[in-house]
C-alpha positions, 0 to 999 in steps of 0.5 A: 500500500503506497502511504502518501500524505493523505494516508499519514493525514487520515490515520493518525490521533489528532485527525481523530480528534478533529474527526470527532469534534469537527464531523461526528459531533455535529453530524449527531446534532443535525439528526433528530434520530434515535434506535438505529439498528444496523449500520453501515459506514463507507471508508472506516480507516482503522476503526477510530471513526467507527468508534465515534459513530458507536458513541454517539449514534449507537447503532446496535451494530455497525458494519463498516468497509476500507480499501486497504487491506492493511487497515482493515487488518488494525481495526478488525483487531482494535474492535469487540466483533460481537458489535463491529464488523470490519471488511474490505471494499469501497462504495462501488463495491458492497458485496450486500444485500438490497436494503441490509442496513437501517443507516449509512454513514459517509464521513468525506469519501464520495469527493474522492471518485469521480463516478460519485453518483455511482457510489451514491447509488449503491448507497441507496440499494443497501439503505432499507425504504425509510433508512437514513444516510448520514454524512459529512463531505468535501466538494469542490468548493472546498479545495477553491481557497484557504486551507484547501487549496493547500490540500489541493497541492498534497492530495490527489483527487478528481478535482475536475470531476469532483462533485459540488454542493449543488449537483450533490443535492439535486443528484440525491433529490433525483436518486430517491433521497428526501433531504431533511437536512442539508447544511454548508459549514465552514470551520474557522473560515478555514475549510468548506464542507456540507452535512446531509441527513437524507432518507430513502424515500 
């Protein structure tokens, strides 16, 4: 596995930190939700992200998927199995059944695809009818200025093919998602993201 900036960026305790008070914390204030059953979280890293979304979600399992193998090997041996389970796979390929969970959570992996309205589609088929995707993400907007267009010159993305805000938000509308929450955030002017609550109509 090639470990690039972003690798030693993602994987480390500080972005753990931010992780839980910059994304998981006012992912859960945005979600008027409770009882979740079973979970899925899209590009789970080691497992510290799963942590969080057990603590303040608290689904009753989570099931969680990365394309590194060698990350899934960490938190498969960090985290309790009767609770978690960890596998290897990306968005575009779940091996899971149509309408398996009752929520997923994307916390900033769709900006990495250029083919992100495949990954939201496939997203969809594991939601069960009424299930919940719970998500935080970048878009393009976010590597125009400030701290992401030093991001822009250290990582490697899709950037022209990247998805915005607004594209976002009318593909989901038009995939069968009823948005119940739809907010831009910029944190300390620094870094522009959106949070979406939507649910499988």
């Amino acid at each position: 596995m090639r470990k690039d900036f972003e690798y030693y960026l993602e994987n480390n305790r500080l972005r753990a930190l931010v992780r839980e008070l910059m994304e998981v914390r006012p992912l859960r204030r945005a979600t008027d939700v409770d009882g979740i059953g079973h979970a899925l979280q899209i590009a789970c890293g080691v497992g510290s992200s799963s942590t969080q979304i057990m603590k303040y979600f608290r689904p009753r399992r989570l099931t969680a998927i990365e394309r590194e193998d060698e990350l899934v090997a960490v938190a498969r041996a960090t985290h309790d199995p009767a609770t978690y389970g960890f596998f290897a796979g990306d968005v575009f390929s779940m091996g899971f059944c149509d309408g398996a969970f009752d929520a997923v959570f994307n916390l900033a992996d769709l900006h990495n695809y250029a083919d992100w309205r495949t990954g939201l589609l496939e997203i969809r088929r594991v939601l069960k009818p009424n299930g919940l995707l719970i998500m935080e993400d970048m878009s393009r907007e976010s590597f125009r200025y400030a701290a992401g267009k030093a991001f822009r010159r250290l990582t490697s993305h899709p950037y022209d093919e990247m998805l915005t805000m607004e594209e976002f938000r009318i593909f989901a509308v038009a995939s069968g998602f009823e948005i119940l929450r739809f907010e831009e955030v910029n944190t300390l002017g620094l870094l522009k993201y959106f949070i979406m609550v939507a649910r499988k109509a």
